[in-house]
C-alpha positions in Angstrom: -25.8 12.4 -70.4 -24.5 13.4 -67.2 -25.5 11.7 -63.8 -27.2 14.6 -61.9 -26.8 15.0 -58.1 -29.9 16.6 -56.9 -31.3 17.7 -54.0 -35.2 18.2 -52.6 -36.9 19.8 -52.4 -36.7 20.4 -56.2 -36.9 23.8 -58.1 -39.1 23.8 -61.4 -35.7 24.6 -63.0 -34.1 21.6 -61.4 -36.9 19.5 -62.4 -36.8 21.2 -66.3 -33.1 20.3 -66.0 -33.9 16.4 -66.2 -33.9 14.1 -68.9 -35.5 10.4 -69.7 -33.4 8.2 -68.9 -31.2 10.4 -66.9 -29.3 8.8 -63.5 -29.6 11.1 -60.6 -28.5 10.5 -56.8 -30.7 12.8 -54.4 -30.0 14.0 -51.6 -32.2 15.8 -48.6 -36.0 15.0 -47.4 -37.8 13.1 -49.5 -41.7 11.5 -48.1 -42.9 7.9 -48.6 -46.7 7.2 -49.1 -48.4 4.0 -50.3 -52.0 3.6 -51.2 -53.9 3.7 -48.3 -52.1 7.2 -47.8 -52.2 8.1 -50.9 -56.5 7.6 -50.4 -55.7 10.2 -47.2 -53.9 12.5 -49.0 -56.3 12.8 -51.8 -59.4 12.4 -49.6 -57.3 15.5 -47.1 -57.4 16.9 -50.5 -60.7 17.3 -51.6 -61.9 18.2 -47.6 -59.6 21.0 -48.4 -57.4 19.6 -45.3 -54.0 20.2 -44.6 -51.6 18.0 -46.4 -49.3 16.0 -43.9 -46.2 17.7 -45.6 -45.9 21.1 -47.5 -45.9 19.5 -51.9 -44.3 22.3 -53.5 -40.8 20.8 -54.6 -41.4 17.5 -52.5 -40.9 13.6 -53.6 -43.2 11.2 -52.7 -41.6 7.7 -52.8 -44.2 5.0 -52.7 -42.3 2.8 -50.7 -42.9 1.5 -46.9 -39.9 0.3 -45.3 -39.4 -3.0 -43.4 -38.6 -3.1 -39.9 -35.0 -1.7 -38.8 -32.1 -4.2 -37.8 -30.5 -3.1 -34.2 -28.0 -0.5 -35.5 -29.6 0.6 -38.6 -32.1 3.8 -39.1 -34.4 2.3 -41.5 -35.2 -1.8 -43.0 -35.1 -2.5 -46.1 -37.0 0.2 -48.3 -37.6 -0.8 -52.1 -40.1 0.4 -54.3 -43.7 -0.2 -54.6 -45.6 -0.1 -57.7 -46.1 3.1 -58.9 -49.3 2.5 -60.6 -51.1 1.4 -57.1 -51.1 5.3 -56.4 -52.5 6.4 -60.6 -56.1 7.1 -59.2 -54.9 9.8 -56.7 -51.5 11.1 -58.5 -53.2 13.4 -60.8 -55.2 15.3 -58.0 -52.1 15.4 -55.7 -49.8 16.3 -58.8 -52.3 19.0 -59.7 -51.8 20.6 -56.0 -48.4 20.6 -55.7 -46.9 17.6 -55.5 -44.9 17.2 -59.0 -42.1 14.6 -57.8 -42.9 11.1 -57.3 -40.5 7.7 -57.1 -41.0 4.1 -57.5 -41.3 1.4 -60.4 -43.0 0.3 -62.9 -45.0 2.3 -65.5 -47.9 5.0 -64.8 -51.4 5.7 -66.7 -52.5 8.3 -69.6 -53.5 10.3 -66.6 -50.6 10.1 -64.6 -48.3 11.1 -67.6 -50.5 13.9 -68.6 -50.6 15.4 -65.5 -46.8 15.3 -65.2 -45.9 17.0 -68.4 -48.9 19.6 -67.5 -46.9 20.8 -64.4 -43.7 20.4 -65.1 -43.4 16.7 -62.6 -41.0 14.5 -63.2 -42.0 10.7 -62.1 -38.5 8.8 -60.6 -37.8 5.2 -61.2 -35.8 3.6 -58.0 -34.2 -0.1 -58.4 -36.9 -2.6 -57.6 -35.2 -5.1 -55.8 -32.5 -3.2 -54.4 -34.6 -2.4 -50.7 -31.4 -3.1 -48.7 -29.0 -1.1 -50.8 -31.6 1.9 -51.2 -31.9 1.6 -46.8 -28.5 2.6 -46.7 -29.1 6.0 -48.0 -31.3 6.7 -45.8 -29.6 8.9 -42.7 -32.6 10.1 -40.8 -36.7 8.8 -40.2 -39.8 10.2 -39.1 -43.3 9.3 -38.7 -45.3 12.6 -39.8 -48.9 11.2 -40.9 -51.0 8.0 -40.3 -49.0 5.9 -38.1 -52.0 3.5 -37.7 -51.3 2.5 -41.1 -48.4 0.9 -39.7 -45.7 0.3 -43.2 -47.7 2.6 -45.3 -47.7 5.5 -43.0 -46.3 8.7 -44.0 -42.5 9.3 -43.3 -40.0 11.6 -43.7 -36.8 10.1 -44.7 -34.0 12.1 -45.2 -31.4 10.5 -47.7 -27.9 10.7 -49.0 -26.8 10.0 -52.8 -30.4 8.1 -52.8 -29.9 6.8 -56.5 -32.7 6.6 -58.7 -33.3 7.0 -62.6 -35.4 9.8 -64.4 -38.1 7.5 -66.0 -40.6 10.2 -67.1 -39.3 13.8 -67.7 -40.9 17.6 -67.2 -41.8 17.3 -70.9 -43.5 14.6 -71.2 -41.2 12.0 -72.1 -41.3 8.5 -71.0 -38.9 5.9 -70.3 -41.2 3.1 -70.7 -42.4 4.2 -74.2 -38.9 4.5 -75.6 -38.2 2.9 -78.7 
């Protein structure tokens, strides 16, 4: 299986072109949203609001980065449980938003919802913040900057290396026998 070098925002064919268990580096914008976003987002969603960023062929990275060092664009950025967001990710992947990254395993739901639309759900190295900041080339507040770590950003990234944990189809990393 060949490490794919990707870059967002994603095409459905780009996204079809993935396989479980898959390396990929990305490269371009991606967005970072934790819960209490993730609650806007879906809340925005259902008030039939604006989203803060356009979802069609976007990644969400549940992540909120640590303060920046002098010198450096961005702290350090790991992942944040993905399952924290399951109780929104289904609404949000149902109106657009197909690509999300971040560890750890996702509900019936979640996984459902993916291989309906044709998502594909990214696992990035737990543990690995510092590394993963160093992708990172550009950051921007666009959404909720009260919410301090867990506003929304744009980060835009460079070889940002992640793994393909569940698949457009429907297959799953974490159920792999």
């Amino acid at each position: 299986m060949e490490t794919a070098h990707i870059t967002a925002p994603f095409s459905d064919e780009v996204l079809r072109s993935l396989t479980v268990g898959q390396k990929a580096y990305i490269t371009g914008d991606i967005y970072t949203a934790r819960d209490a976003a993730h609650k806007r987002m879906f809340d925005m969603l259902k008030n039939g609001e604006k989203p803060p960023f356009e979802y069609a062929g976007a990644a969400v990275y549940y992540a909120g980065p640590c303060p920046n060092k002098p010198g450096r664009v961005i702290g350090s950025i790991g992942p944040t449980t993905s399952g924290r967001m399951d109780a929104y990710s289904p609404a949000l992947i149902a109106a657009g938003l197909k690509v999300m990254i971040g560890k750890g395993t996702r509900s019936k739901e979640v996984m459902d919802a993916i291989k309906k639309y044709g998502g594909v759900y990214f696992a990035a190295i737990g543990g690995a913040g510092t590394l993963l900041a160093q992708c990172v080339t550009a950051v921007e507040t666009i959404a909720f900057a009260e919410l301090g770590t867990e506003a929304a950003r744009k980060l835009t990234v460079k070889n940002f290396p992640v793994i393909v944990a569940a698949d457009s189809f429907g297959r799953n990393i974490y159920e792999r026998v």
